[in-house]
N, C-alpha and C positions, 0 to 999 in steps of 0.2 A: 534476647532481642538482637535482630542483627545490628552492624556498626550503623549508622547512614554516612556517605560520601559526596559529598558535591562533585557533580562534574557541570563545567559549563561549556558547550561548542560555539565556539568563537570564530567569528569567519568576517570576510570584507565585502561580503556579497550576501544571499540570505541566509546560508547557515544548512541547507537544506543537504549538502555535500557532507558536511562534519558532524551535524545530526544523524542520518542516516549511517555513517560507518561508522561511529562513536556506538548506536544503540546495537549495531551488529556487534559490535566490540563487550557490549556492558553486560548482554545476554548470555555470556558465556562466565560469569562469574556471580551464583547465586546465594552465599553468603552472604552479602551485602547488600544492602538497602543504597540508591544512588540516585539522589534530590538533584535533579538535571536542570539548567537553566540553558537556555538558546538565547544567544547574543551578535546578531547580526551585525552587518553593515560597519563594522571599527577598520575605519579606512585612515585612519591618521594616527597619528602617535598621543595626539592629546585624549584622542578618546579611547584607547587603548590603556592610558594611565586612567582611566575612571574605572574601566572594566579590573585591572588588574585590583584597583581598592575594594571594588566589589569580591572581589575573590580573597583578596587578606581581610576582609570582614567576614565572609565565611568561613574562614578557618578561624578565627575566634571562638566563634559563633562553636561549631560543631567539635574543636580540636582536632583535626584532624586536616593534611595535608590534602587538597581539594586536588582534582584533575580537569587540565585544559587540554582541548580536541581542536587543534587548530586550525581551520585552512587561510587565514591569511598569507597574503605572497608577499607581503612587503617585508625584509627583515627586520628594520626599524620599530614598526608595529610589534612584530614579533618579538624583540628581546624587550621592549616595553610590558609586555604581558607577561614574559618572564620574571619580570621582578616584580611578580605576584607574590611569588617561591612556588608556584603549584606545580606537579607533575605537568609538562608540556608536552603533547603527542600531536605530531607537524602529521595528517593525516596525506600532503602526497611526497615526505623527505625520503621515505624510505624507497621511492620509484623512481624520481627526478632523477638522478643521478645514473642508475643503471639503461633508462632509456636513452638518458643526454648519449651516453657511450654507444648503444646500438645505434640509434638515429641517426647521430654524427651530427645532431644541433642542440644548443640550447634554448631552452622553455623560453618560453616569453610570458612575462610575469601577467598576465591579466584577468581582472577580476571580475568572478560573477558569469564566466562563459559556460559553464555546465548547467543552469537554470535561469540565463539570460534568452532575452527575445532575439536571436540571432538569425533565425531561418524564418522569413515569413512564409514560406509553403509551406514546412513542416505546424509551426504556430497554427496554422491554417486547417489543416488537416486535422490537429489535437479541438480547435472546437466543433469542427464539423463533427466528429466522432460523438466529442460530447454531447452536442444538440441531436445526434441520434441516438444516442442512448438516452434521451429523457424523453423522448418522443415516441420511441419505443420501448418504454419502461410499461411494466404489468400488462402489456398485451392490445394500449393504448391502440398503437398501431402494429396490423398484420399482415400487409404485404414487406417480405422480407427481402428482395431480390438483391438489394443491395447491401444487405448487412453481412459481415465478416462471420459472423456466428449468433447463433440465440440456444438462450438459457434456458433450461425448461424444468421449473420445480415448483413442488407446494408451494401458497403465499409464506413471507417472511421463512425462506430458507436462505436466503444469500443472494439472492438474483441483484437486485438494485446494486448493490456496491458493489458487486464484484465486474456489474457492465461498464459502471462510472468509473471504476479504477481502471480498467482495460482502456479506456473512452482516453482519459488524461495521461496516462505514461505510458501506452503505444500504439495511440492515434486510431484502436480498432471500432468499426461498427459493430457495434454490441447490442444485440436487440436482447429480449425476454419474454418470456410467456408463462402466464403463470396456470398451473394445472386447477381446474374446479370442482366442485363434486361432480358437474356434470361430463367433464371429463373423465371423472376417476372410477362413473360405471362402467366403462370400456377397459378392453383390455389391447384398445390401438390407439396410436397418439389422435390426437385432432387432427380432422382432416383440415385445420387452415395449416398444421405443420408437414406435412405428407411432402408438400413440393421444396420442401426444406431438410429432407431428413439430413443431406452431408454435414447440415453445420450444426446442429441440432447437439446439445451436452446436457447431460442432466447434474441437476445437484441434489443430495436430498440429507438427512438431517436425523441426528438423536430425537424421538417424539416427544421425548423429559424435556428435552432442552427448546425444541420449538415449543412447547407447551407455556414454558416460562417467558419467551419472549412474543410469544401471542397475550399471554395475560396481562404485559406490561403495556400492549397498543389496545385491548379491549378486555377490563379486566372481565372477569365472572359471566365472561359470553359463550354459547353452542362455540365458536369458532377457537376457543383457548382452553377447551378442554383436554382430559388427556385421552380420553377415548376418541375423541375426535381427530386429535392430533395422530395417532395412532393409526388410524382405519388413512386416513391420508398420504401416510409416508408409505406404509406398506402398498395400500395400491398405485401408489405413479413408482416404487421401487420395482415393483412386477410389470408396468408397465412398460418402464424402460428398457428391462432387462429382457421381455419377450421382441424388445420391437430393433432393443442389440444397440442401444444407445448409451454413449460411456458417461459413466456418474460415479460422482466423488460426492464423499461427507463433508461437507462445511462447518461438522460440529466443533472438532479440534485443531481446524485446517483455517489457518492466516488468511484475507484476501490476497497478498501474495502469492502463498503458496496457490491457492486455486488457480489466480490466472495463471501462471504459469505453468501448472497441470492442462487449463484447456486448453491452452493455446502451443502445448507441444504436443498434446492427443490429437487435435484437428489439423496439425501439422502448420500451424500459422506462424509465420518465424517474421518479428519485427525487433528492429531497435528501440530501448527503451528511451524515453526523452528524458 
């Protein structure tokens, strides 16, 4: 059995920064099992010493030397947390310093500016996106004139989450359309998608695997079968590929990794919020 490891990401804002490059960090090491706790907002030195007791109760607990992911900017807080004894990884020390030198200025310590409400046009933009992607989720709505891209694959391939992640971290309109059987007697897309083809991506999916997660939304139904599933993927895959529309499998493929597959195939280059 592997070891298990505590690791906690501790931050003075939500954590979302130290999380995020903590799990890109823990991914790379699959021997070990690692019981994660996210520990926001320790903005002071007093709660800084709770967190750290929380962290020498883990290693009781487990025997084993815990690890801290830190983006606190105060040092105070920070060698607070230290006298946890856990492994401490300062997630921007190893950059501060080489940038201070190019730059020719020092940081200015402030907390919470990477996932703070700082830009009200961009904040702005992030839900207008969103409120089109649920508006145009499954096909609801099909005038697309103004969406950045739409999704076009069997029901429960990936469409929904992969418009809402686009929608939230990089502000895009993301519409979807989901293929029917009545669609899938043809061998050309819907003519509501015709005046759309530029932005048009397909996604499409292992039939085992959609199989499985169709039987979990309707179990022991015509729609979660595997011949069903089967006769579906196959024909919107021939679909797409006669009408020269680019698609990617969702089967072993991250929502990250998707969006960023579609959104550098249809050439859409945004910053991430």
């Amino acid at each position: 059995m592997a070891e298990v490891r505590p690791v906690f990401y501790v931050s003075d804002g939500t954590g979302i920064t130290a999380e995020t490059i903590g799990h890109s960090l823990l991914t790379q090491f699959t021997e070990t099992r690692f019981l994660t706790d996210r520990i926001p907002f320790v903005d002071s030195v007093e709660r800084a010493q709770e967190v750290a007791a929380k962290i020498r109760a883990a290693a009781e607990i487990h025997g084993v030397r815990p690890v801290v992911i830190n983006s606190c900017m105060d040092g105070d807080v920070g060698a607070a947390l230290a006298d946890s004894g856990a492994l401490m990884l300062d997630v921007f020390a190893p950059f501060i310093e080489p940038l201070e030198r190019e730059l020719g200025e020092s940081r200015q310590r402030r907390i919470g500016q990477a996932h703070g409400l700082v830009d009200f046009e961009t904040y702005h933009r992030r839900i207008n996106a969103m409120n089109f992607a649920l508006t145009h989720d499954d096909g609801q709505a099909v005038n697309y004139d103004d969406a950045d891209l739409v999704l076009v694959a069997v029901s429960r391939a990936g469409k929904t989450p992969t418009c809402v992640y686009m929608a939230l971290h990089y502000g895009i309109r993301a519409a979807n359309y989901p293929l029917t059987e009545e669609d899938l007697e043809h061998d050309r897309l819907p003519p509501r998608l015709r005046p759309y083809r530029n932005k048009l991506f397909g996604l499409t999916i292992d039939p085992v695997r959609l199989q499985q997660i169709r039987q979990e939304r309707r179990p022991n139904s015509r729609y979660a079968q595997l011949d069903t599933c089967k006769r579906e993927v196959a024909a919107a895959e021939m679909m797409l590929r006669a009408e020269r529309v680019p698609v990617l499998s969702t089967t072993n493929t991250s929502i990250e990794e998707i969006a960023s597959k579609v959104l550098t195939t249809l050439g859409i280059h945004r910053e991430m919020f």
